[in-house]
C-alpha positions in Angstrom: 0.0 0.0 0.0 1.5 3.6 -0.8 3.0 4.2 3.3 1.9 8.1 2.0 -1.8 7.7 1.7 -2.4 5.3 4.3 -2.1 4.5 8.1 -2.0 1.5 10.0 -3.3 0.9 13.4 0.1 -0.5 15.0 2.0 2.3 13.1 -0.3 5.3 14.6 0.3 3.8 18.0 4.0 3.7 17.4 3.9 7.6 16.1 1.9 8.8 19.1 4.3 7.6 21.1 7.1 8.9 19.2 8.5 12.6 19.7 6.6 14.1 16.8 3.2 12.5 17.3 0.4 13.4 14.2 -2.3 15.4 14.6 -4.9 13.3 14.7 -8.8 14.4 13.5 -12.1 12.3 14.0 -14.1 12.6 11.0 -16.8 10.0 11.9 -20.4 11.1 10.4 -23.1 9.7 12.4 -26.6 9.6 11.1 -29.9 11.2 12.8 -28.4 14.3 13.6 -26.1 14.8 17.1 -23.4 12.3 19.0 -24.2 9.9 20.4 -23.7 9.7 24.4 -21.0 6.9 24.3 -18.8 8.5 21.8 -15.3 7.5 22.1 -12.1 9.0 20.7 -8.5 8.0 20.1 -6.4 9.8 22.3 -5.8 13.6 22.0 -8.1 13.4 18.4 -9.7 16.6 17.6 -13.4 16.7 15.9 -13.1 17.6 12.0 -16.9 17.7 11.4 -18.1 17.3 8.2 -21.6 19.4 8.2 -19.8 22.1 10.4 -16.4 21.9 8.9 -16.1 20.3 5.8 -18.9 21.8 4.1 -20.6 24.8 3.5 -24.3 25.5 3.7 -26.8 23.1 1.6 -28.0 24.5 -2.1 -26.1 26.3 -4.2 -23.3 23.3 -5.2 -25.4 20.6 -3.6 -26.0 19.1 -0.2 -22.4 18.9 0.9 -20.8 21.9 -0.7 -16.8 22.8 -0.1 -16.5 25.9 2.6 -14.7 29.0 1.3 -10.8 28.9 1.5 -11.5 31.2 4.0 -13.7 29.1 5.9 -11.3 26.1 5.7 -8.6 28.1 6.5 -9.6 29.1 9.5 -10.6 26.0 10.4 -7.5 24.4 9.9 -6.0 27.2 12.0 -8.2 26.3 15.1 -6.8 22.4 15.3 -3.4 23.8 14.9 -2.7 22.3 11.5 0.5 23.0 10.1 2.6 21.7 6.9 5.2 20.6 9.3 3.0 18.7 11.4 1.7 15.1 10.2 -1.9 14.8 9.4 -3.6 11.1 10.5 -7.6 11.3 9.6 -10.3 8.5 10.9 -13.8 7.3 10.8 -15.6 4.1 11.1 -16.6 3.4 7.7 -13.4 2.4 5.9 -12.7 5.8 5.5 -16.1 6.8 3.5 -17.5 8.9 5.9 -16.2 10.8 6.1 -12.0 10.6 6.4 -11.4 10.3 2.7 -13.6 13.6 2.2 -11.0 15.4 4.7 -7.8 13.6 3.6 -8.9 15.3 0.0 -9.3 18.8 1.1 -6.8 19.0 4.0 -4.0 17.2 1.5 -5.0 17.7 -2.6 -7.3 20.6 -1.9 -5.1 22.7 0.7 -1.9 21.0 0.1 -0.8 19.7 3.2 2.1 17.6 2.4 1.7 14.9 5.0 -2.0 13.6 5.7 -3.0 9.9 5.9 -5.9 8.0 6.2 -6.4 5.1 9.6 -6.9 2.2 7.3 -9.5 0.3 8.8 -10.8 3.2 10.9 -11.9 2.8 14.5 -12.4 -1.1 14.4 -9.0 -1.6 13.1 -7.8 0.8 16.0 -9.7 -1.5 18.4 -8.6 -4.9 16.7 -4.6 -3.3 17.6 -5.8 -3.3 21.1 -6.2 0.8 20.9 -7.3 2.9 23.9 -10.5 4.7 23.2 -11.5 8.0 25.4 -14.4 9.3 26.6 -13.3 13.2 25.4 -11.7 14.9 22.8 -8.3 16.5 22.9 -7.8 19.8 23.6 -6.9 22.2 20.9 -2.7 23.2 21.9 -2.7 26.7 19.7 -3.9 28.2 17.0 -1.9 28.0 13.8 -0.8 30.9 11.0 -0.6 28.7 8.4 -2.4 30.3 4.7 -3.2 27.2 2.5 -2.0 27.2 -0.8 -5.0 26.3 -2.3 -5.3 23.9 -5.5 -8.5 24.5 -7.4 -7.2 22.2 -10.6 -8.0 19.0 -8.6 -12.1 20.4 -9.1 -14.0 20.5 -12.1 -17.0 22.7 -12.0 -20.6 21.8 -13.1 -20.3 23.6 -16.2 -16.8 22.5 -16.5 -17.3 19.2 -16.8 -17.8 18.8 -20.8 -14.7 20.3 -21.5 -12.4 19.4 -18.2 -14.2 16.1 -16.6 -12.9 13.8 -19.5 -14.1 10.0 -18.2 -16.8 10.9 -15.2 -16.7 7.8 -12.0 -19.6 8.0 -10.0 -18.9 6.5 -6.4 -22.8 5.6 -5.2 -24.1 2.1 -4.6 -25.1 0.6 -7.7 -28.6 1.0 -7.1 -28.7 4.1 -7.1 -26.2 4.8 -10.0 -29.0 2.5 -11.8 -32.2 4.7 -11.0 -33.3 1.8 -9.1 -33.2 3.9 -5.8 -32.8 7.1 -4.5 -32.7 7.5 -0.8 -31.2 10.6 -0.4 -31.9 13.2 -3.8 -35.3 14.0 -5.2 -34.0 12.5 -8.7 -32.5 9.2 -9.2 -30.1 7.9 -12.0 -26.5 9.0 -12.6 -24.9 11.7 -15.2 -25.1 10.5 -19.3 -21.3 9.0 -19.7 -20.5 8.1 -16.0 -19.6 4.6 -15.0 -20.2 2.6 -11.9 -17.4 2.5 -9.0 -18.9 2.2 -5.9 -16.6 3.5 -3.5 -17.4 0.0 -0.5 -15.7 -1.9 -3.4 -12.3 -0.2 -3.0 -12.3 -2.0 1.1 -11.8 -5.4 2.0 -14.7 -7.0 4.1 -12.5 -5.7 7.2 -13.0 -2.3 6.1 -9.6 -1.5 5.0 -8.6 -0.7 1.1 -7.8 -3.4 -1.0 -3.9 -4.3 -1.6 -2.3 -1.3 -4.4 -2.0 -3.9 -6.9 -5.5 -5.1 -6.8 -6.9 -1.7 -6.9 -4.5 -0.8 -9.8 -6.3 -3.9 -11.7 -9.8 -2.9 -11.0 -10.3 0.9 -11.2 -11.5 2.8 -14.3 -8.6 3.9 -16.1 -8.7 7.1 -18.8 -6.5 9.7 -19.7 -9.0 12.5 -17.8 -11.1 11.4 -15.1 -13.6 13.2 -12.5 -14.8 11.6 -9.3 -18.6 12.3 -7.8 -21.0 10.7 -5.7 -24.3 12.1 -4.0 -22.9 15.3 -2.9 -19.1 15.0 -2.9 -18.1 12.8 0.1 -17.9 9.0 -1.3 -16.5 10.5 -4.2 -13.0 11.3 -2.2 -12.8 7.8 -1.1 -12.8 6.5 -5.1 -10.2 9.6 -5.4 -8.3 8.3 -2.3 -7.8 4.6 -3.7 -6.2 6.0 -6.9 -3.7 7.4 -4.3 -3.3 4.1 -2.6 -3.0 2.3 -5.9 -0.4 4.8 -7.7 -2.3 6.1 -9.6 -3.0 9.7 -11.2 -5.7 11.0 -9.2 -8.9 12.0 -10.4 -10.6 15.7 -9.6 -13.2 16.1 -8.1 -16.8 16.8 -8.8 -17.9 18.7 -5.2 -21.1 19.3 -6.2 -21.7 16.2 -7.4 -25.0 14.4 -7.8 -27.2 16.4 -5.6 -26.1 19.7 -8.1 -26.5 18.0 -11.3 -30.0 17.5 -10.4 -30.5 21.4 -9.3 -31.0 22.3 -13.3 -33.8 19.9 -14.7 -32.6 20.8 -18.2 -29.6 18.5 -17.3 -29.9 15.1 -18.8 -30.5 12.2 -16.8 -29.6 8.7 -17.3 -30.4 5.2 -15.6 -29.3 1.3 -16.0 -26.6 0.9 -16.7 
């Protein structure tokens, strides 16, 4: 696996008890709204939320649109991030939700040099006999570090004709199909995309798939755009190129969920 990209469980331990230990941000998404009571944490992880932090407010670009530099800046500012600081980012869905959405923006979107993914996520964490606590970590200082922003790895809604070459759409197959729609008012997937749904880049454990076999399986083109429902899942289809070697696709933010806000757009289903 490309050491760059990914994380394991033993070798987090080991780094947090080195002299430089990472930063290390909780990106888990939990559904209905709130945390629940029990929440537990790795040790000294800060929360990187993704409706509060990772996105800006629903419409315009879709449910899950990207915060303004500014925004994401300051953000990054208030967990102390730095370039010279290591970046380690977690969740408990194989990185899905919603890791692989801030390993994106914190490393190919702000260009942080050093940011990597727990493969595996809080199970693998527990399976290395990991401490979990019952708090967060406390922020240690703000930081003055001004992004360098990288808006080539996006391609824009009306970009996507001319810049978006092959398009990969990282939903469940049902819904790439029309079949269902549990989330948008429209279901079906962009005319041209093909199917990669993002659970078949994990092993059953929940971590990614060995480089090689990822290499073998994922779309290949000379131009290639990532999207989902509204730009999360699509990071983690971007994220296994990374693991795999391979160039990495840009990103579609708006994704599904802003494709749909024009009803002149075509829509397609089946296959």
């Amino acid at each position: 696996m490309n050491e760059s990209v990914l994380v394991t469980a033993e070798e987090l331990r080991q780094s947090l008890a080195g002299d430089r230990p990472p930063l290390v941000l909780d990106c888990r998404v939990f559904r209905g709204g709130g945390e629940p009571c029990d929440r537990r944490y790795l040790p000294g992880s800060l929360s990187l939320d993704l409706e509060r932090d990772m996105s800006a407010t629903p419409g315009q670009g879709g449910r899950h649109p990207l915060p303004s530099r500014e925004n994401f800046t300051a953000t990054l500012q208030a967990r102390g991030v730095t370039p010279e600081c290591s970046v380690v980012v977690y969740d408990d869905n194989g990185g899905q939700l919603a890791a692989a959405r801030a390993w994106w923006m914190i490393a190919c979107w702000a260009g942080h040099p050093d940011v990597r993914v727990l493969d595996g996520g809080v199970a693998a964490w527990e399976a290395a006999e990991g401490e979990l606590v019952a708090t967060a970590g406390e922020i240690e200082g703000w930081s003055h570090w001004s992004p360098s922003f990288n808006d080539d790895a996006l391609v824009a809604v009306d970009e996507l004709d001319e810049k978006g070459g092959q398009l990969i759409d990282a939903r469940a197959l049902a819904r790439f199909r029309g079949i269902e729609e549990p989330l948008d008012p429209v279901a079906g997937h962009i005319p041209g995309a093909i199917s990669r749904p993002c659970v078949e880049n994990l092993e059953p454990s929940g971590r990614f798939k060995s480089a090689r076999q990822l290499a073998d399986e994922l779309p290949r083109s000379e131009v290639l755009t990532a999207y989902c429902g509204s730009g999360v899942t699509a990071c983690h289809d971007i994220l296994a190129y990374a693991v795999a070697g391979l160039p990495l696709p840009r990103l579609y933010a708006g994704s599904w969920s802003d494709w749909i806000r024009d009803p002149s757009r075509p829509i397609a289903t089946g296959e």
